[in-house]
C-alpha positions in Angstrom: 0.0 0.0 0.0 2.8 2.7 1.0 4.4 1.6 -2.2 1.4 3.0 -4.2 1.6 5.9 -2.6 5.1 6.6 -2.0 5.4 8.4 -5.7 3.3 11.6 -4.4 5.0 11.3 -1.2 7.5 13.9 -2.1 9.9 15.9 0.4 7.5 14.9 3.0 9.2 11.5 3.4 11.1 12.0 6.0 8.0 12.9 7.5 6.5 9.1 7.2 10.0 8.1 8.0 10.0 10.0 11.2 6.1 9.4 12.1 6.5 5.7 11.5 10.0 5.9 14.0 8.1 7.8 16.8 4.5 5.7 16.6 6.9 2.5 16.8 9.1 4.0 19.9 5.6 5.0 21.5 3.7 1.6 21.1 6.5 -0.5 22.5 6.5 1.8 25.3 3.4 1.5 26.2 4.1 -2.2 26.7 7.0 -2.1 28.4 5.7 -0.9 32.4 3.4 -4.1 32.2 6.6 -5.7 32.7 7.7 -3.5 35.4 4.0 -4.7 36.6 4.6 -7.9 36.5 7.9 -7.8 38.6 5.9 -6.1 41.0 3.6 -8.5 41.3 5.4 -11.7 41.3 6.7 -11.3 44.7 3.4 -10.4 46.4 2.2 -13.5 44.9 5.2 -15.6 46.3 4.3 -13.9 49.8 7.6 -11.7 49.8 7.5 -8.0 50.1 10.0 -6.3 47.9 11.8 -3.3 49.6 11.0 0.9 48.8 13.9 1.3 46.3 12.6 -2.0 44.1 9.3 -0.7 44.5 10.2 2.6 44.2 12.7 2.1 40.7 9.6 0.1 38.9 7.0 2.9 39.4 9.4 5.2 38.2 10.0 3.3 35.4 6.3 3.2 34.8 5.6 6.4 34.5 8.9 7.4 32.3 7.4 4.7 30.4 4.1 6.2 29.5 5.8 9.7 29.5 7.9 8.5 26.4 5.1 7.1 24.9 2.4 10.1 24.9 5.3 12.4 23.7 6.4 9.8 21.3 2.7 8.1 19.9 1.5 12.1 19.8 4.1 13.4 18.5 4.5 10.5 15.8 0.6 11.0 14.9 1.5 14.8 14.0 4.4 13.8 11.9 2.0 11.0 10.0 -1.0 13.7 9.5 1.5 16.4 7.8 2.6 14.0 5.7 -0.9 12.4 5.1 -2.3 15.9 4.4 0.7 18.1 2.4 0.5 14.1 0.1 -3.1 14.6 -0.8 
């Protein structure tokens, strides 16, 4: 399909290029803290209670999780619209 459309692409390439790149950076971070998750939860569910700083490391890591993936997945939908919108 992109191939089809690539010829009226133009100069805004770089824009696909870039938008693919970011919404690709964004979706796997969005996956990532439900793996921070589930080390959380594994030791509750061994009857251990993991200390602050492990505790305290993984929500971190949450949150610059879904951080990098608003900026990236919104920033990454921009890229894809200008592109979208200067090809038509």
């Amino acid at each position: 399909m992109i191939s089809s459309v690539a010829p009226y692409i133009g100069k805004y390439k770089k824009y696909t290029v870039i938008a693919s790149f970011l919404t690709t950076l964004g979706i796997v971070a969005s996956v990532v803290p439900y793996f921070f998750l589930y080390q959380l939860i594994v030791p509750l569910t061994q009857h251990q209670l993991p200390d602050f700083k492990f505790i305290a490391i993984r929500v971190a890591l949450i949150f610059v999780c879904e951080a990098v993936y608003a900026i990236a997945y919104s920033r990454g939908l921009a890229f894809s619209h200008i592109s979208a919108y200067n090809t038509l």
